[in-house]
C-alpha positions as CSV (number, residue, x, y, z in Angstrom):
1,X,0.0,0.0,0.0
2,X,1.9,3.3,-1.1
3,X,-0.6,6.2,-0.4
4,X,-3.2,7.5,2.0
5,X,-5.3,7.9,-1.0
6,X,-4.8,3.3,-1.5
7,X,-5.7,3.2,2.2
8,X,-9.1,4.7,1.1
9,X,-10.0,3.0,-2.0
10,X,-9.6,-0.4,0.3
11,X,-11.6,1.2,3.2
12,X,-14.0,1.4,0.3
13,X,-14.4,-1.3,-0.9
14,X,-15.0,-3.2,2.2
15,X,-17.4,-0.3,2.9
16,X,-19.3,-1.1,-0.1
17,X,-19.4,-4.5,0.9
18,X,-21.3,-3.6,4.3
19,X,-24.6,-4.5,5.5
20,X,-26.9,-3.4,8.1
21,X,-25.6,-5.5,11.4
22,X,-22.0,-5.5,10.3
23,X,-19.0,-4.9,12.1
24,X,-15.6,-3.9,11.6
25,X,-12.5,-4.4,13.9
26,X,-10.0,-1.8,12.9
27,X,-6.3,-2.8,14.5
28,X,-2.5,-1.9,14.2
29,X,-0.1,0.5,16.5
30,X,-0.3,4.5,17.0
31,X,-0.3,5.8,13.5
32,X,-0.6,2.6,11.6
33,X,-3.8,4.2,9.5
34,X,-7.1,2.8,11.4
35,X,-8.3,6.7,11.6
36,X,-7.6,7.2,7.7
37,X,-9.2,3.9,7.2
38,X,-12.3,5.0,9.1
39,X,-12.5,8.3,6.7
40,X,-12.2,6.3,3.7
41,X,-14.9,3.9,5.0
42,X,-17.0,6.6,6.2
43,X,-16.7,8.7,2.8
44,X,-17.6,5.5,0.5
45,X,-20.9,4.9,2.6
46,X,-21.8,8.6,2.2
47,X,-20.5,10.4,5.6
48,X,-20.4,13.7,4.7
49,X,-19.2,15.5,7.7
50,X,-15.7,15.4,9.2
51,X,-14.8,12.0,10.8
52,X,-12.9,11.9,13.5
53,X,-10.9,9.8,16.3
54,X,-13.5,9.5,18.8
55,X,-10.8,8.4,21.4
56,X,-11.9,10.7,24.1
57,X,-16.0,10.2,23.4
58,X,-15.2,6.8,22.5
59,X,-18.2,6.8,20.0
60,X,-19.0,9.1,17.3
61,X,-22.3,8.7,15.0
62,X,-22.7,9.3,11.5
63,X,-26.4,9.6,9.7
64,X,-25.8,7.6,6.4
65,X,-27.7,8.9,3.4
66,X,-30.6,6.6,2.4
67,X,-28.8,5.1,-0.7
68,X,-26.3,3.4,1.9
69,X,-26.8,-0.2,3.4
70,X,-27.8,0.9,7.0
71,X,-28.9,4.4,8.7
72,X,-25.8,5.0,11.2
73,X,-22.1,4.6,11.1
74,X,-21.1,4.5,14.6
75,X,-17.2,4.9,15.0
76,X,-15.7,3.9,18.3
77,X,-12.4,3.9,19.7
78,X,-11.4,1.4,22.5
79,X,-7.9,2.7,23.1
80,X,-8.7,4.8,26.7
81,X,-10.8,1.4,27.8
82,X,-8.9,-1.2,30.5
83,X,-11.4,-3.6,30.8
84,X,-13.8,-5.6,28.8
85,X,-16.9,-5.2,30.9
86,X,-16.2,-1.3,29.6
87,X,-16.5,-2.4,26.4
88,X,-19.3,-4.4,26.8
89,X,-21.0,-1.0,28.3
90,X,-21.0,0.4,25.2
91,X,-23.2,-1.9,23.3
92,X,-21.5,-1.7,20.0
93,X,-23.1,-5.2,19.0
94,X,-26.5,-4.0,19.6
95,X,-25.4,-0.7,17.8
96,X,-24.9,-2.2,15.0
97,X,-28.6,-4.6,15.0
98,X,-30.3,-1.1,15.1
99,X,-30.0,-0.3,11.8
100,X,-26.1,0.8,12.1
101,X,-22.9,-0.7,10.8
102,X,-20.0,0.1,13.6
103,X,-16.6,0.6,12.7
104,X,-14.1,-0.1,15.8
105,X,-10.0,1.2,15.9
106,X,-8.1,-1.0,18.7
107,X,-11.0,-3.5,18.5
108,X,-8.9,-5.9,18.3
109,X,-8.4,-6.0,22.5
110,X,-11.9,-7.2,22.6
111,X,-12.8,-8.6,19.2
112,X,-14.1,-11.7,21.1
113,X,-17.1,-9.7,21.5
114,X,-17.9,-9.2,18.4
115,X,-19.5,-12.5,16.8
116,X,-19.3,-12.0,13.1
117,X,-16.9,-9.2,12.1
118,X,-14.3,-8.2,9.3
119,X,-10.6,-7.9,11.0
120,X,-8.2,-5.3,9.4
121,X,-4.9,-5.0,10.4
122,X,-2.8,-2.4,9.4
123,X,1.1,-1.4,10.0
124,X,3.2,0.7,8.7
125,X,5.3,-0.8,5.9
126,X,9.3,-0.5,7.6
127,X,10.6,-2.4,4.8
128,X,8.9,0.5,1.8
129,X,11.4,2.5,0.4
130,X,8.9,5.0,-0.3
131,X,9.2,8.1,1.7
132,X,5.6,9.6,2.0
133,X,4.6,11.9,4.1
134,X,1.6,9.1,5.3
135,X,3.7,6.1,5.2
136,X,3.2,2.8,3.7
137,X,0.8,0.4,4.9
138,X,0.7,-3.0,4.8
139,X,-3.0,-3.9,5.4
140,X,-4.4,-7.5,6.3
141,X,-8.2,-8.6,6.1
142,X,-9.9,-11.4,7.7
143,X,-13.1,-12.7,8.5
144,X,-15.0,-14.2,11.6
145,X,-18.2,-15.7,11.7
146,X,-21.0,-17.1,8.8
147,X,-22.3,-13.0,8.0
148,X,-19.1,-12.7,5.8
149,X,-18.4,-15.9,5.0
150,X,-20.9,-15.3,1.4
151,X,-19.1,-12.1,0.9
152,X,-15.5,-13.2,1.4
153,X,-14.9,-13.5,-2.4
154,X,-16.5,-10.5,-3.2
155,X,-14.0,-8.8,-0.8
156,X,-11.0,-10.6,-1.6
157,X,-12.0,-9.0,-5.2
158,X,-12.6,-5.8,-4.2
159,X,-9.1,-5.7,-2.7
160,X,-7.2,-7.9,-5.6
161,X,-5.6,-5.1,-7.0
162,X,-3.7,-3.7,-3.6
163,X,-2.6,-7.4,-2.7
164,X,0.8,-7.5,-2.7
């Protein structure tokens, strides 16, 4: 992955992929790309205001535009959390069965939670010898659970063309 700009055409396409009731775990270390992921997600399901970290509110909630798959994109960042029954307190699972499709950075820490989910992964590519001001990113997709397991070829072609 060599831009900012390839981090959200993948965001994309996974976005385009969503359904009402979906979830994605967004993972990697401080400045890995989960936030530019989430704009690129956000922006391909219609988000039309600034999206942000919500590290310190922890969730932030998009309206989606009726031409997108669900009503809400709620955006949530575990980082700040210690424990799982916090995370359990924010009822992300139950967000995302009222008409919403959550997207989750440092989900990862509880992703046992989750049931059915997409996984991404993303680091910062070391090895690149690209010097860009956003950094290359390696990014790695998986799936848990039956809800994705009909769409996992659809995603592995929405992402062919970034594989490396």
């Amino acid at each position: 992955m060599q831009s900012l700009v390839e981090t959200h055409a993948v965001a994309a396409a996974i976005a385009r992929l969503t359904r009402k009731g979906d979830l994605i775990v967004l993972s990697g270390e401080m400045g890995a790309g989960k936030t530019a992921f989430a704009k690129g997600f956000g922006a391909a399901l219609g988000v039309s205001e600034p999206i942000t970290s919500p590290t310190y509110t922890l969730v932030h909630t998009y309206e989606l535009p009726r031409t997108a798959p669900a009503a809400l994109l709620h955006h949530a960042d575990l980082y700040r959390l210690d424990r799982t029954a916090e995370v359990a307190d924010l009822a992300l699972v139950e967000l995302a069965e009222d008409d919403g499709i959550v997207l989750v950075e440092w989900g990862d820490v509880a992703d046992a939670l989750f049931g059915d989910h997409v996984s991404v992964h993303l680091e910062v590519d070391d090895d690149d010898p690209v010097d860009l001001v956003d950094g290359a990113r390696l990014i790695e997709i998986s799936a848990t659970g039956s809800a994705w397991a009909g769409r996992w070829a659809r995603i592995v072609n929405a992402v062919e063309e970034f594989a490396c």
